[in-house]
C-alpha positions in Angstrom: 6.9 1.1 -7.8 9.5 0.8 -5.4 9.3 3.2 -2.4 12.9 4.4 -2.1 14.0 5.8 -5.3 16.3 8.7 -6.7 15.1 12.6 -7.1 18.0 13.7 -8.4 18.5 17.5 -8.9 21.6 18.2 -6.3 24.8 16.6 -8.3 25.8 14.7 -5.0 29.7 13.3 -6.5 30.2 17.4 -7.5 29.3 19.1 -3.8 29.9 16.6 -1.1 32.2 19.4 0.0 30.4 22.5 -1.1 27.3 21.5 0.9 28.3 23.1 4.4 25.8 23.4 7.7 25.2 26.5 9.1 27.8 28.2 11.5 26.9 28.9 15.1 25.8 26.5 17.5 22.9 24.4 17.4 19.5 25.9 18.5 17.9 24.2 21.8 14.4 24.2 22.2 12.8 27.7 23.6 11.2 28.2 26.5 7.9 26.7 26.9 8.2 24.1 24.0 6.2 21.3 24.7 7.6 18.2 27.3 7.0 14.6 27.7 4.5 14.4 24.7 3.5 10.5 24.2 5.3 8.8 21.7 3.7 5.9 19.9 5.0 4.0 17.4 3.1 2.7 13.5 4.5 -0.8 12.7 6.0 -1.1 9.2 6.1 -3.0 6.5 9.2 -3.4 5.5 11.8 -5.6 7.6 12.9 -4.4 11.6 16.1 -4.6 12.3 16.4 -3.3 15.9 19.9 -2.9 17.5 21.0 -5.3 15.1 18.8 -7.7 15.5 15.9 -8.9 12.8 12.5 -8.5 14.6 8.5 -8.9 13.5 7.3 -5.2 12.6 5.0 -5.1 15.3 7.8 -5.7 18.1 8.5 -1.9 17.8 5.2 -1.2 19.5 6.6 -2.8 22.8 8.7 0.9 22.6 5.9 2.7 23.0 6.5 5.5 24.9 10.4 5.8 24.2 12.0 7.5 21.5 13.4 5.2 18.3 16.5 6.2 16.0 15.5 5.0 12.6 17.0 5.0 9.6 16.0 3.6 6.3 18.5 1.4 4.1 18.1 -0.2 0.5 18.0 -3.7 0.4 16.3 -6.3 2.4 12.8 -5.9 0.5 11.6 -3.9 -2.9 11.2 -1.1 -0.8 14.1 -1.0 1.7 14.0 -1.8 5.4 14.5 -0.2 8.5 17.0 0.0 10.4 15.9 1.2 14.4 18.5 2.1 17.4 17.5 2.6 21.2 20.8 4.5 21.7 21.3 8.0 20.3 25.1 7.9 20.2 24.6 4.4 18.6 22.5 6.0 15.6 24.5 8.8 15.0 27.8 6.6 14.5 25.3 4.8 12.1 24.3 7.7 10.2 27.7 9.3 9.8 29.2 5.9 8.8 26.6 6.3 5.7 27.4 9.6 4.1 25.2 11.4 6.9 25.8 14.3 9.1 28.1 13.5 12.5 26.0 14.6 15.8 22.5 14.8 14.1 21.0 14.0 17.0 22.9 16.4 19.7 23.0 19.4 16.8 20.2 19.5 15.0 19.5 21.9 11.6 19.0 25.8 12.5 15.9 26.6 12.6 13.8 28.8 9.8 12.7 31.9 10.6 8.4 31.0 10.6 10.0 29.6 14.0 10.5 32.4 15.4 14.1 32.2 15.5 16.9 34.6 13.7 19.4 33.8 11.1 23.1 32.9 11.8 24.8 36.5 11.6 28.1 34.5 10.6 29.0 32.0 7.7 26.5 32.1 5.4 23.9 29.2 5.4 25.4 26.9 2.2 27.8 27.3 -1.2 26.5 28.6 -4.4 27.3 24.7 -5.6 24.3 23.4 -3.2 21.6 26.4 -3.2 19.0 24.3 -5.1 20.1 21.0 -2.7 16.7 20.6 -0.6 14.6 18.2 1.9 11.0 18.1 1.1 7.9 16.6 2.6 4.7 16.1 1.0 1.3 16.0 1.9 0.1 12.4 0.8 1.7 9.6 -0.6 3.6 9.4 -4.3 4.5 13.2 -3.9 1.0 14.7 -4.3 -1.0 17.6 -2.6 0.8 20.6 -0.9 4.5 20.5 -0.6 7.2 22.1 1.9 10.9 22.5 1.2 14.1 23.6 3.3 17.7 23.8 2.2 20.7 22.6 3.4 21.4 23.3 7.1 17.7 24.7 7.8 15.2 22.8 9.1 11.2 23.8 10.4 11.6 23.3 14.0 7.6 23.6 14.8 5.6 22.6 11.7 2.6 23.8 13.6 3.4 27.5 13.0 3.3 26.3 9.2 0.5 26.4 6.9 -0.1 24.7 4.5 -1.7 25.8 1.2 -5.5 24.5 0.1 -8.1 25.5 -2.3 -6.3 28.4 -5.1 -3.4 28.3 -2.7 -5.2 29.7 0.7 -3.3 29.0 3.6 -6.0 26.1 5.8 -4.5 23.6 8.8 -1.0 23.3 9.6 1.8 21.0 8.7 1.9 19.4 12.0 2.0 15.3 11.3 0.7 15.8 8.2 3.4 14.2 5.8 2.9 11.2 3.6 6.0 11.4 1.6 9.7 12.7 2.1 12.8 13.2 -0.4 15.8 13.8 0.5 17.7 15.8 -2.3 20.4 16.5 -0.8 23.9 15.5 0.3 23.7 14.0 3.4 20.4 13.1 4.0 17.0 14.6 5.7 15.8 13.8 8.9 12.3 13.6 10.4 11.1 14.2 13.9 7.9 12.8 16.3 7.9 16.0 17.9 8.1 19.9 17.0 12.0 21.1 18.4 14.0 17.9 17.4 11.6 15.6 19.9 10.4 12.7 20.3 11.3 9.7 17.5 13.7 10.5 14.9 13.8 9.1 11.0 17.0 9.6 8.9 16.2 9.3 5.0 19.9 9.3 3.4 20.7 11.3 0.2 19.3 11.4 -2.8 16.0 9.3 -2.3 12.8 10.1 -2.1 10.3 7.8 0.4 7.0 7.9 -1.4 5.2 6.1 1.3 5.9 7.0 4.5 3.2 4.4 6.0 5.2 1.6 5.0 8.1 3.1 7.4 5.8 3.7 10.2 5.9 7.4 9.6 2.7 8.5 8.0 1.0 11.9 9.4 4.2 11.5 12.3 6.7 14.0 11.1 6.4 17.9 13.5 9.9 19.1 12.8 12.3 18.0 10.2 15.6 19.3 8.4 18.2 19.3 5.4 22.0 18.6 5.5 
């Protein structure tokens, strides 16, 4: 089965310009969120293109310790490859070029309220035409176990301040770099983050796909904050 395929519930041609971000500015970490936690990098599968160049998968371990812009494309195996930047501003030009979100680096999604942080007073969050457009993660590989889903322009900032659901649905270990498989069924994409509050390694998945193994991207049990646009 290939690894990047469609999940198609958000009629992308019909709300490209219903699906709005939240108004407000972007929320920075708070106080006391963790700094300078290590940043280690799983070698892929797929083929490495970093900063343009086609590398051997393990290369990306000589970045160990720095923070990669990834982004996954179709094409180059059955299961996509992967595209990697070492400059933010350099990814983000990427992304946007694609149909993603501009600045998804420097403005990241707002955060949901398990967070700790408040709603946008102003704006509203999306349109009526994108309320069921969402980014998911799931517990293991092909889409099974527990499940977590944000809408467009939210994001879970700290996934270990979320539980996830066990045995007849009781709450057990958090979410923290526990994901196995993302979809993006959205607009714009969904992104990933190494770290909880936008840190760390970054992983754009653009819209509508679903990544049913994250191992083969070098993002299996990674992912401590991620987002919807």
């Amino acid at each position: 089965m290939r690894t990047l395929i469609l999940r198609a519930s958000c009629l992308v041609t019909a709300v490209i310009a219903a699906c709005v971000m939240p108004t407000g500015p972007a929320s920075a970490a708070p106080p006391g969120a963790p700094a300078n936690q290590p940043i280690v990098h799983q070698v892929p599968t797929v083929p490495l293109f970093i900063d343009g160049v086609q590398v051997a998968p393990n290369t990306i371990t000589q970045y160990n310790g720095r923070p990669l812009y990834m982004a996954v494309q179709p094409g180059g195996s059955p299961d996509g490859h992967l595209v990697v930047f070492t400059r933010g501003a350099e990814f983000e030009r990427f992304v946007a070029e694609r149909g993603g979100p501009p600045n998804v680096l420097t403005r990241p999604p707002q955060p949901m309220p398990e967070t700790g942080e408040s709603r946008p007073q102003a704006g509203g969050t999306q349109s009526v035409a994108c309320i069921y457009c969402k980014a998911y993660i799931d517990e293991h590989v092909f889409m099974r176990g527990d499940f977590l889903g944000v809408s467009v322009g939210w994001g879970y900032a700290d996934l270990t301040r979320r539980r996830m659901a066990c045995f007849l649905g009781i709450p057990c270990n958090n979410w923290n770099d526990e994901a196995s498989s993302a979809t993006a069924d959205t607009v714009r994409g969904e992104m990933l983050w190494e770290h909880i509050w936008w840190g760390g390694s970054a992983l754009w998945i653009p819209a509508p796909y679903a990544l049913v193994d994250l191992r083969i991207f070098g993002w299996n049990d990674r992912t401590s904050s991620f987002g919807a646009y």
